[in-house]
C-alpha positions in Angstrom: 32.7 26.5 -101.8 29.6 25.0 -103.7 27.0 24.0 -100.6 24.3 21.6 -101.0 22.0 23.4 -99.1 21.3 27.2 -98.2 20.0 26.5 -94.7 20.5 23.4 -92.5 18.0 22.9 -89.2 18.1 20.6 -86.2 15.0 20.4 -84.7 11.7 20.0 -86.0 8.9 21.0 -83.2 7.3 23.9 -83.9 10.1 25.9 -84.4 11.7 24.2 -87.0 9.0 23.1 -89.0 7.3 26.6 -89.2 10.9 27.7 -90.1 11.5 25.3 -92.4 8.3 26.1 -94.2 9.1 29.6 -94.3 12.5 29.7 -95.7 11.4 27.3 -97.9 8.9 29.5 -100.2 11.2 32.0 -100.1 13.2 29.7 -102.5 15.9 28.5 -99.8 17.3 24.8 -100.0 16.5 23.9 -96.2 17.8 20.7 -94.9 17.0 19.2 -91.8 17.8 17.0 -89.3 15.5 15.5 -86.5 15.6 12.8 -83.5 12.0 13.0 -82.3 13.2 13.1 -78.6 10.5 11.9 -76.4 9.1 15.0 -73.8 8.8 17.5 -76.6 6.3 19.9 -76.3 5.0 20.3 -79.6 4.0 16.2 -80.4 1.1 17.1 -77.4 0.7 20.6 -77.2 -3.1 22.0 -76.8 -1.9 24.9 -79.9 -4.5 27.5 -78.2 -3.6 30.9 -79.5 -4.6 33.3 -77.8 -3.7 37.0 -78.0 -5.0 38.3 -74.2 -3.1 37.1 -71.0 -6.1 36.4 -69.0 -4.8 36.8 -65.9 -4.2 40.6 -65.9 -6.5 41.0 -69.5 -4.0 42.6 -71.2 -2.6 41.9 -74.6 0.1 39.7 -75.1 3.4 40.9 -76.8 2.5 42.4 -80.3 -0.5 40.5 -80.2 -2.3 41.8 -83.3 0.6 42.0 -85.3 1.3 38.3 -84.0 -2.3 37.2 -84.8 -2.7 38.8 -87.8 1.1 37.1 -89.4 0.0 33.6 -87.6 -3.6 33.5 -89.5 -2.3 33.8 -92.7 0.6 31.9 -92.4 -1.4 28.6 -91.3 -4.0 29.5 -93.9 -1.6 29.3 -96.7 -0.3 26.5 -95.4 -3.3 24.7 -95.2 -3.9 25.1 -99.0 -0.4 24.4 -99.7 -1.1 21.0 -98.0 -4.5 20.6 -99.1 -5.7 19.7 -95.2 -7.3 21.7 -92.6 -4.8 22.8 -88.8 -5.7 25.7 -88.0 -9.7 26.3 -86.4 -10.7 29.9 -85.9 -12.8 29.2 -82.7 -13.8 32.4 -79.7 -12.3 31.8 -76.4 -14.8 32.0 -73.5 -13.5 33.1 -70.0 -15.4 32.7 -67.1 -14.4 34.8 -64.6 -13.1 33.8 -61.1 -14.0 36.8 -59.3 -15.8 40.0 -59.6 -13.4 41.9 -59.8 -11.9 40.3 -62.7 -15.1 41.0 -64.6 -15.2 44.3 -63.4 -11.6 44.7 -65.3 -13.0 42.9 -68.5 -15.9 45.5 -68.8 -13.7 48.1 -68.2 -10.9 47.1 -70.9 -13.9 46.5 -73.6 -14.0 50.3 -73.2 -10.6 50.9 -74.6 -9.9 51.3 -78.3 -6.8 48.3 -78.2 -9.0 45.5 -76.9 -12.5 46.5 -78.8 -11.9 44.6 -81.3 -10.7 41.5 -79.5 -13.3 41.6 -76.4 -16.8 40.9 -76.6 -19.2 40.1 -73.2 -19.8 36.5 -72.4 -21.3 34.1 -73.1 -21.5 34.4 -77.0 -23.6 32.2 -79.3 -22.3 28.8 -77.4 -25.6 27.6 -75.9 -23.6 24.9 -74.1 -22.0 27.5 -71.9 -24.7 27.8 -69.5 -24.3 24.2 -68.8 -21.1 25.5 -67.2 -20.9 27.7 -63.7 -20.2 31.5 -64.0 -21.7 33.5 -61.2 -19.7 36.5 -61.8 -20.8 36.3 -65.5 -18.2 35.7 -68.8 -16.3 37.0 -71.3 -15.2 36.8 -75.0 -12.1 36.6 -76.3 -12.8 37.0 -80.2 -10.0 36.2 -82.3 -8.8 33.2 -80.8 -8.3 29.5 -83.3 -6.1 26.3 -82.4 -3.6 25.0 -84.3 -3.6 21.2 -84.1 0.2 20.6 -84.1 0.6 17.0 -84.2 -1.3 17.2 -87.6 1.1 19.5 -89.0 4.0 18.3 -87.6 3.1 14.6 -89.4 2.3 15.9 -92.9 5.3 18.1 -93.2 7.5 15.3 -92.2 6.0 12.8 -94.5 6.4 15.4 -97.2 9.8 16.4 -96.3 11.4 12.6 -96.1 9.9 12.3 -99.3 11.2 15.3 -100.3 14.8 14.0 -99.4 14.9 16.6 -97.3 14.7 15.6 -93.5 16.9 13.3 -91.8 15.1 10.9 -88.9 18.5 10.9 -86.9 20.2 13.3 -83.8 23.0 15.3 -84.5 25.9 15.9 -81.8 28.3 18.9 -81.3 31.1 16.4 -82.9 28.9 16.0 -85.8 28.8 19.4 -87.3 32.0 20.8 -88.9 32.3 24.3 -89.6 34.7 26.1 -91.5 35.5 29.1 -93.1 32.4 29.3 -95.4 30.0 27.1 -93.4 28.7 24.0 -91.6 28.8 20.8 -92.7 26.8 17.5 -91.1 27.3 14.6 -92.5 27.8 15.5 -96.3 25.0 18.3 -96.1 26.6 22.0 -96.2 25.2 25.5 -95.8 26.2 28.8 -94.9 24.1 28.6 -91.9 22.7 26.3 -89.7 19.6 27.1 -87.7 19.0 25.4 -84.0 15.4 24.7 -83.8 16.3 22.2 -80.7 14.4 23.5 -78.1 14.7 22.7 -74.1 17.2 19.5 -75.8 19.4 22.5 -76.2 20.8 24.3 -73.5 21.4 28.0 -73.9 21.7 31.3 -71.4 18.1 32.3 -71.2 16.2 29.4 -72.1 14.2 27.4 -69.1 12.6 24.4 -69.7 9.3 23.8 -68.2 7.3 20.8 -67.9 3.4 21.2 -69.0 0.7 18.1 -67.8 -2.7 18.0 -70.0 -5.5 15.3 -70.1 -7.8 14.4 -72.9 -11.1 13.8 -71.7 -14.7 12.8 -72.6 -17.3 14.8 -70.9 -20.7 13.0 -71.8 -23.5 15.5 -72.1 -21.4 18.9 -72.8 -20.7 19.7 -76.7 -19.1 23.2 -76.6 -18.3 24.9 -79.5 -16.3 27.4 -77.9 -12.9 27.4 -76.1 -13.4 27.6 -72.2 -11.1 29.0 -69.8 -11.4 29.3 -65.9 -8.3 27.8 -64.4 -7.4 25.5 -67.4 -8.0 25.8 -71.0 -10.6 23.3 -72.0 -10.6 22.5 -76.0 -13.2 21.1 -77.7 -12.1 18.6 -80.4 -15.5 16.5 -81.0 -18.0 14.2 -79.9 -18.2 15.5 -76.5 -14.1 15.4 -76.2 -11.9 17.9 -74.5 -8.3 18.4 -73.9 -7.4 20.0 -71.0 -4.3 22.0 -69.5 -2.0 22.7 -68.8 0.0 22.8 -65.6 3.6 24.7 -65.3 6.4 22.9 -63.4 9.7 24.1 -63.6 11.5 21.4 -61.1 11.9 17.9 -62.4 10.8 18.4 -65.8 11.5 15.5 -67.7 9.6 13.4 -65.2 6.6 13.0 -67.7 3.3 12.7 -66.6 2.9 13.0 -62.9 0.2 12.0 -60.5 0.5 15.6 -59.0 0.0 16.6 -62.3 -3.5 14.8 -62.8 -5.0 15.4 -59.4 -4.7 19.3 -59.9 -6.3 19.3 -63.5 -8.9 16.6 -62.5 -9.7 19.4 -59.7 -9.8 22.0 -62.1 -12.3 19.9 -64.3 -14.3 18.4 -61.4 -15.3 22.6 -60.3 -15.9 23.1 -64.0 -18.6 20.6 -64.8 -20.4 18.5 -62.3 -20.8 15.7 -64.7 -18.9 12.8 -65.5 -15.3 12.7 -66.6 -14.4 10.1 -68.4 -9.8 10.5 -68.6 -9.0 8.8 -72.1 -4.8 10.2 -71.8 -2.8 12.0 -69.4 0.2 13.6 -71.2 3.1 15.9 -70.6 5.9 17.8 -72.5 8.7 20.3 -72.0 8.3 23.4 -73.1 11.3 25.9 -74.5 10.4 29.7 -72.3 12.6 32.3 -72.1 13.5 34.2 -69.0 11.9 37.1 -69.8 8.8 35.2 -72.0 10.5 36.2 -75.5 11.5 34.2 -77.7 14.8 33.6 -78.6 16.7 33.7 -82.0 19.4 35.2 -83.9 23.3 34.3 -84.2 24.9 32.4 -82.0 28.4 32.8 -84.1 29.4 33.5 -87.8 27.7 30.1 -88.8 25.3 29.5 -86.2 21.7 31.1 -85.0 19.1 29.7 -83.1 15.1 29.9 -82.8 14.0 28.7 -79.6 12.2 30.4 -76.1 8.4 29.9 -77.7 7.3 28.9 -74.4 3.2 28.6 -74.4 2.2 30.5 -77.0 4.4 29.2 -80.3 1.4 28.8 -82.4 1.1 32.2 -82.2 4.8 33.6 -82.2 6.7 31.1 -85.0 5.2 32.5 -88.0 6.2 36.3 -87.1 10.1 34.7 -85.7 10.4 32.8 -88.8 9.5 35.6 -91.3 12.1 37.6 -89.0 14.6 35.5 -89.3 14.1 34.6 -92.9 14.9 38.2 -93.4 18.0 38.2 -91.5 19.2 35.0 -93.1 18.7 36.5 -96.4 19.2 40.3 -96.5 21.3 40.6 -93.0 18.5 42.5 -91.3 19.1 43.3 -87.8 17.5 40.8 -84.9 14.8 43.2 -82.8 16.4 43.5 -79.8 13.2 41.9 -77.8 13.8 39.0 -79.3 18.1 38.6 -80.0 19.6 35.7 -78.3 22.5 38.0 -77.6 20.7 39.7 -74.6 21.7 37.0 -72.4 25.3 37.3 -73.1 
């Protein structure tokens, strides 16, 4: 059987768009097919990347081999779309207690987070304008990724590419046979599931995550801040803020519950005014175990999903994984195969 296409994709958050990118240059004819389903995390997500989990100041999984795939990946990208997404910017973290700066000092001192831990405050003046009695930290190779700029170019360019369908796709629309999947007129050997939490699976939990954007008159950080929220800085004294983790009621959208606790967050932060401009909320694709998820789901199927909070980090590493399995049959790592929750 002749097929139109070498890859087709539903979905086109983070996932699929980083996915679609990548298999892509390899040479692969990708179609895909999108809905833009309201609640999806990526069209507001903050796209901090960040390679330390603050809370215990330990890395996060494969964190340089994540950062390292994710900085050049975006780079590329940016010259291949002649604009600018991805912001190399340090990460401040002002620590709650002393003992949490205690464990900072104390990790600097190990070979595994020298190069990513410096002491605070770094060369962010604005800083002191902020409360740290137990002092601050650095988090070094942090950036943002400003996804809903991404996610608009590439789908102006791949409409106009012919490429990517503005239109859902149900179970009863996909027909697979011997050699393939079909949707619609548009075959492949494989289609890819890029649907997020809009498609169940075992494993997958959808969680709901509340930001604000905000104008804080009088503080112009040039740094990343984090003590209880992340606080972005994304000009002319503007900030977004978040975000919260609710795993009950997620497609509620943007709760007053919600608000109040980031607002409190904000309000111990900086004793100046706060001036709320949006209030936003999406649903966010985790993973049981905080993996993500990919690999086969049958002969003609797979599925990359389970980013949770940190996709701007993970998708370019899951996509070059799966590009590899897609195209040489290399084994899914085990951390990461959807089949562990069979």
């Amino acid at each position: 059987m002749l097929h139109t296409h070498d890859v087709l994709i539903i979905g086109r958050g983070l996932a699929g768009t980083v996915l679609s990118e990548t298999l892509a240059d390899a040479g692969l004819r990708v179609m895909i097919f999108d809905a833009q389903l309201p609640g999806r995390a990526s069209a507001v997500a903050t796209g901090i990347v960040n390679p330390i989990v603050l809370r215990r100041t330990v890395p996060s999984w494969r964190a340089s081999e994540m950062l390292a795939i994710a900085g050049a990946f975006y780079r590329e990208l940016e010259l291949d779309y002649e604009a600018s997404f991805w912001h190399p910017m340090p990460l401040v973290e002002l620590f709650p207690t002393a003992q949490e700066a205690g464990l900072w000092h104390m990790r600097m001192k190990e070979e595994e987070f020298s190069r990513l831990l410096a002491v605070g405050p770094g060369d962010d003046p604005a800083i002191a304008q902020l409360p740290q009695p137990y002092g601050s930290g650095v988090v070094k190779r942090c950036a943002w990724l400003d996804i809903p700029t991404l996610l608009r170019l590439h789908r102006e360019r791949w409409i106009k590419a012919g490429a990517l369908e503005a239109r859902s796709v149900r179970d009863a629309d996909v027909r697979t046979t011997s050699e393939g999947v079909e949707i619609d007129g548009h075959s492949a050997p494989i289609l890819i599931r890029c649907a997020g939490p809009f498609q169940p699976m075992e494993g997958l939990v959808p969680v709901r995550g509340e930001g604000l954007t905000v104008r804080m008159p009088g503080l112009a950080l040039r740094s990343m801040v984090h003590r209880g929220l992340f606080l972005l800085p994304v000009g002319d004294e503007t900030y977004r803020a978040g975000a919260t983790f609710a795993w009950d009621d997620v497609w509620s959208g943007p709760t007053q519950k919600g608000r109040d606790h980031l607002m409190d967050k904000l309000t111990r932060l900086w004793s100046g005014e706060i001036e709320v401009l949006d209030h936003w909320a999406g649903v966010r694709p985790a993973a049981q175990d905080r993996r993500p998820i990919l690999g086969r789901m049958n002969g003609h199927e797979a599925v990359f999903t389970g980013l949770g909070s940190r996709g701007a980090l993970l998708a370019p590493w899951c996509a070059a994984h799966l590009l590899e399995h897609v195209t040489k049959g290399a084994s899914i790592d085990p951390e990461v195969n959807a089949a562990r929750f069979r």
